[in-house]
C-alpha positions as CSV (number, residue, x, y, z in Angstrom):
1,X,-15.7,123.1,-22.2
2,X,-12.3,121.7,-22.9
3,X,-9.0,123.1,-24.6
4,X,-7.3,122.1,-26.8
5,X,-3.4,122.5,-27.5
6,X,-0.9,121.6,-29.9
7,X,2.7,120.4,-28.9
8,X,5.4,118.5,-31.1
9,X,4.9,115.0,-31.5
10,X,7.7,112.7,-30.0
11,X,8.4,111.1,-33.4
12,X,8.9,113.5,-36.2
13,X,7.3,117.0,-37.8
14,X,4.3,115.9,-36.7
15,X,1.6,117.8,-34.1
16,X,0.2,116.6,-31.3
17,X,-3.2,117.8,-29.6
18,X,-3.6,117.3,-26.4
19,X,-6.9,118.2,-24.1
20,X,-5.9,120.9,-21.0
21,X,-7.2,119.9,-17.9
22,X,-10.2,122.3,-16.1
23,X,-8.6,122.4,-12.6
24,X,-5.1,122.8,-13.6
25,X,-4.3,125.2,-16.5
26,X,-0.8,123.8,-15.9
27,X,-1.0,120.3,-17.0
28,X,-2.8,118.3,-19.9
29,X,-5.4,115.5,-19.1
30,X,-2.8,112.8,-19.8
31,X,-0.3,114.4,-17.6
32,X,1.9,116.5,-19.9
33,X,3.3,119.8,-18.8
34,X,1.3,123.1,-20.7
35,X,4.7,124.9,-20.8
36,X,5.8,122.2,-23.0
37,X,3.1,122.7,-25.7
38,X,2.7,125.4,-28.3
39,X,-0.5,127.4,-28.9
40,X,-2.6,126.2,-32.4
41,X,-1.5,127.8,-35.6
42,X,-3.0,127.5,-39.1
43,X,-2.9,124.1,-40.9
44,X,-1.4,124.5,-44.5
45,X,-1.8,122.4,-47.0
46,X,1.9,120.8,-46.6
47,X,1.9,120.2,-43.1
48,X,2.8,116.7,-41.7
49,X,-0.4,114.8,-40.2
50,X,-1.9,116.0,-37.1
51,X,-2.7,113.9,-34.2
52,X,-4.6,113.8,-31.2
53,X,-3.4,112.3,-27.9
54,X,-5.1,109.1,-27.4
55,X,-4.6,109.1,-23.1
56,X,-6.3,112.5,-23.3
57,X,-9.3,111.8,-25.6
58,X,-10.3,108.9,-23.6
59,X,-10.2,111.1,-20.2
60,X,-12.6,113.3,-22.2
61,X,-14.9,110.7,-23.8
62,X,-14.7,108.7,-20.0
63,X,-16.5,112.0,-18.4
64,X,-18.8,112.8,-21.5
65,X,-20.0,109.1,-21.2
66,X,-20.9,109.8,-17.5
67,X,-22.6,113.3,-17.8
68,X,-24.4,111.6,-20.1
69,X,-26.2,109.3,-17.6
């Protein structure tokens, strides 16, 4: 099973989720340090747009694909 964690999006209010990697709790799948992300907190109705790291999503759909097969 995979984490995920929200950190600050580089351009404006906005959150970023990003996938932690299984062997190292210290780094995301796309490379980013964990110390540099925030734990997830409840979504309200007037907070900016969420989105999820794109390098880190396809790492995870990449080895879903192959356990598939």
């Amino acid at each position: 099973m995979y984490e995920m964690i929200a950190a600050p999006a580089t351009t404006g209010a906005q959150v970023m989720w990003h996938v932690k990697a299984k062997g190292d709790v210290r780094t995301t799948l796309c490379g980013q340090e964990v110390a540099q992300t925030a734990r997830a907190r409840p979504v309200l109705d007037d907070t900016p747009a969420e989105r999820y790291c794109s390098p880190c999503m396809a790492v995870v759909h990449a080895r879903m694909r192959s356990d598939a097969r």
